[in-house]
C-alpha positions as CSV (number, residue, x, y, z in Angstrom):
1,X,-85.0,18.6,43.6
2,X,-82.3,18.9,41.2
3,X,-82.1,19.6,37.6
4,X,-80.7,16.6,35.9
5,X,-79.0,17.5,32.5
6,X,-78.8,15.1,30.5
7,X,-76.6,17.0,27.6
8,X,-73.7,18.1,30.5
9,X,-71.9,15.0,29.5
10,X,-71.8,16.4,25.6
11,X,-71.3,20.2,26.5
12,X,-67.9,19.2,28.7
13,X,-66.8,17.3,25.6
14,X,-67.1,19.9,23.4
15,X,-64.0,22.0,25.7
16,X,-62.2,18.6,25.9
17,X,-62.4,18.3,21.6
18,X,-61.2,21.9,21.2
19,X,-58.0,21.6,23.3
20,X,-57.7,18.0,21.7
21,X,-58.2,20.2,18.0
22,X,-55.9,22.9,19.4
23,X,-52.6,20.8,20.3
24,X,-53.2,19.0,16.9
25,X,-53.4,22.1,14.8
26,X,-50.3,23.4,16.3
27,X,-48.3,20.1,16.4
28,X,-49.1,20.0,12.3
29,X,-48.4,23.2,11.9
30,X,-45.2,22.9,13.4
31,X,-44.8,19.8,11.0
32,X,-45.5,21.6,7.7
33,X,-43.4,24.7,8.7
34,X,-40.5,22.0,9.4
35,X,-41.3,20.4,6.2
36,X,-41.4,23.5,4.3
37,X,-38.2,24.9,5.8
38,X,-36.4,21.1,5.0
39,X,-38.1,21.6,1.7
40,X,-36.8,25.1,0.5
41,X,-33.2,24.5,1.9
42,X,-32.8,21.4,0.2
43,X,-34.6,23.4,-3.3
44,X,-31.6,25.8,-2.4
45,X,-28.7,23.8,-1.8
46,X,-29.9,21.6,-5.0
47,X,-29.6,24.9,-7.3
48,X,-26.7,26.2,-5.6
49,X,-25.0,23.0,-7.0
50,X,-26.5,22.8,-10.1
51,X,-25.2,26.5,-10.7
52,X,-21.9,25.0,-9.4
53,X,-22.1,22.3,-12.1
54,X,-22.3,24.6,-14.8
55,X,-19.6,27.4,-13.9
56,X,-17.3,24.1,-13.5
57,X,-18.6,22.9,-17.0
58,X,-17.8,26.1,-18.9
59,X,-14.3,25.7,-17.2
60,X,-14.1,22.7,-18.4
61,X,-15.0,23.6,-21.9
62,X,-13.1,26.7,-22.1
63,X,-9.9,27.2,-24.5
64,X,-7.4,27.9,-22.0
65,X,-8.7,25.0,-19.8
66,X,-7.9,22.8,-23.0
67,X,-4.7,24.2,-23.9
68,X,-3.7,23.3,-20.1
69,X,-5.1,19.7,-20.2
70,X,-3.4,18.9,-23.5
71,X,0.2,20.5,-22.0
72,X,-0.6,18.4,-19.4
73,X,-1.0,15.4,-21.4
74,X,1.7,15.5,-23.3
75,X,4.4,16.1,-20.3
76,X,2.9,12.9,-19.0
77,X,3.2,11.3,-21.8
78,X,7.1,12.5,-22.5
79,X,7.4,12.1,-18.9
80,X,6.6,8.1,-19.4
81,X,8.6,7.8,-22.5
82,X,11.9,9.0,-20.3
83,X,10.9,6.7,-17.5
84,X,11.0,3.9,-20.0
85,X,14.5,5.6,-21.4
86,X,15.6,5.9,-17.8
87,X,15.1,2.3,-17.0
88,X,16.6,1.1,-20.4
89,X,19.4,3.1,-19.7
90,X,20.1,1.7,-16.0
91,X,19.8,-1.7,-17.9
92,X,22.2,-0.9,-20.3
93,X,24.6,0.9,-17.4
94,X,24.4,-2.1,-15.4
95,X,25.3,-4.6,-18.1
96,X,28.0,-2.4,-18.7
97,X,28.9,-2.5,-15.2
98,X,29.0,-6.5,-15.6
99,X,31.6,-5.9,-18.5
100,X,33.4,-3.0,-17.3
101,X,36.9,-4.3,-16.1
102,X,38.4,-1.0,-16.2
103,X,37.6,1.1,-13.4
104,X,38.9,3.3,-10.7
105,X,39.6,0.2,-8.4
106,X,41.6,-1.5,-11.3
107,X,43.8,1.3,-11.8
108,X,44.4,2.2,-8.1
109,X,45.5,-2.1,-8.2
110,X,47.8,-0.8,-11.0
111,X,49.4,2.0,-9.0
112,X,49.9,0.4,-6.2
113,X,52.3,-2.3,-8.0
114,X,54.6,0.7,-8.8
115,X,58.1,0.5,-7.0
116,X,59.1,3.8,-5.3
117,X,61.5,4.7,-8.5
118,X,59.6,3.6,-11.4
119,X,57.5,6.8,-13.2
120,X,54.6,5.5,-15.9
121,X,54.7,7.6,-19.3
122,X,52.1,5.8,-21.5
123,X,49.4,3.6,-20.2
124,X,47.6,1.7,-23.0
125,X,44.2,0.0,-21.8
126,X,42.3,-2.1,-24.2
127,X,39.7,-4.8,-23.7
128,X,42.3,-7.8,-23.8
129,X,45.7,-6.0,-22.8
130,X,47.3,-3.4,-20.6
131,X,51.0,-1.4,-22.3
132,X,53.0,0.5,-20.1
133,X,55.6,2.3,-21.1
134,X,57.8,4.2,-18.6
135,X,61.1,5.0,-17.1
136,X,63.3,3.4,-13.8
137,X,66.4,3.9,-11.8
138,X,67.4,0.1,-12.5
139,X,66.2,-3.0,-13.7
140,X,65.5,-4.7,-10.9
141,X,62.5,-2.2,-10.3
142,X,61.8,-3.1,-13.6
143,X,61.5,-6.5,-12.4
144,X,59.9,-5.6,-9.3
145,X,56.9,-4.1,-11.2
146,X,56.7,-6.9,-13.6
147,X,56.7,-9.4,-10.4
148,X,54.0,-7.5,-8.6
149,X,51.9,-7.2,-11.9
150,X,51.7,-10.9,-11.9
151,X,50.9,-11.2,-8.3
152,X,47.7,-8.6,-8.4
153,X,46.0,-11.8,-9.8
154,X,44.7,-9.8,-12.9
155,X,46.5,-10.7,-16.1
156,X,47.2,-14.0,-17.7
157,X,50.8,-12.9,-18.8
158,X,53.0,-9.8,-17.9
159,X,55.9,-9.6,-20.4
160,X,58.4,-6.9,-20.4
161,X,58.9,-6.4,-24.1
162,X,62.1,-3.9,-24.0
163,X,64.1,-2.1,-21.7
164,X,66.3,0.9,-23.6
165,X,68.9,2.0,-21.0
166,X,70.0,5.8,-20.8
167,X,73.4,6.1,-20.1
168,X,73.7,9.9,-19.8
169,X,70.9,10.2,-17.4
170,X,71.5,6.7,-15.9
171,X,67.8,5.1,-16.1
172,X,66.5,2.3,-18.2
173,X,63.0,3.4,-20.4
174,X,61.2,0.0,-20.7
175,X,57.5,-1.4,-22.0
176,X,55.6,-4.2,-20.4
177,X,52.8,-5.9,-22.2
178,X,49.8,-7.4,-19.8
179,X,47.4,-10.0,-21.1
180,X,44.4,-9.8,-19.0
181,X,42.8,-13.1,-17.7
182,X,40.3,-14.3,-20.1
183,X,41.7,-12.9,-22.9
184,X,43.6,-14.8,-25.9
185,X,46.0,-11.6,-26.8
């Protein structure tokens, strides 16, 4: 006959329990040392930026750091004031520009009026009128330039107001008058 033991059942267990407590005790392990290592790094990085904190700080709070920041404040602050000059000025440039009836393009109008033997001496440009003086080989180019003066659309009245002729050198010295349009002159 056979032994029967009845505490086999318990002894096998014990074996199964201390694997079971083995594989627990190195999967916590393994835990805490993960923990710990999270832990630590994070302790780390957390006073590596709190050192960085302060050396940024004392920067901050340094002479030459204040010095730099008021320089820099008051460039953009004189750097506002011309913008606002700047876009007072291109205000006031392009009312002018309104109002400007003297210009390159009014004067290259002007020239191109002038007969072949006509020669300008004095130009006079004001707001309301426009006095040549100059010198031609005959009246009829005097004429000629009055005529085309009138035709450039510009001037309310072109009057010549004296031709002087000069016998010994056989041209005519005159002055016009031009009233520009809009103008009461």
């Amino acid at each position: 006959m056979k032994d029967i033991n009845l505490f086999s059942h318990y002894i096998g267990n014990k074996k199964f329990y201390k694997k079971e407590f083995l594989y627990i005790g190195i999967t916590a392990a393994t835990i805490f040392i993960l923990l710990t290592t999270v832990t630590l790094t994070n302790i780390y990085k957390i006073k590596s930026l709190k050192n960085e904190i302060k050396m940024l700080e004392s920067y901050l709070e340094s002479e030459n750091t204040k010095e730099k920041l008021a320089e820099i404040e008051s460039k953009n602050n004189r750097f506002k004031i011309m913008k606002q000059y700047y876009n007072t000025l291109v205000d006031i440039n392009e009312e002018l520009k309104k109002q400007d009836i003297i210009n390159t393009d009014f004067l290259e109008k002007i020239a191109s009026t002038l007969p072949d033997d006509v020669y300008l001496n004095v130009m006079n440009i004001s707001l309301d009128n426009l006095q040549i003086q100059g010198i031609a080989n005959s009246r009829v180019s005097i004429a000629k330039l009055q005529h085309n003066l009138r035709e450039l659309g510009l001037f309310s009245k072109v009057v010549v107001i004296n031709i002087n002729e000069e016998k010994s050198q056989n041209r005519y010295i005159f002055s016009l008058k031009c009233i520009l349009k809009g103008s009461e002159g």
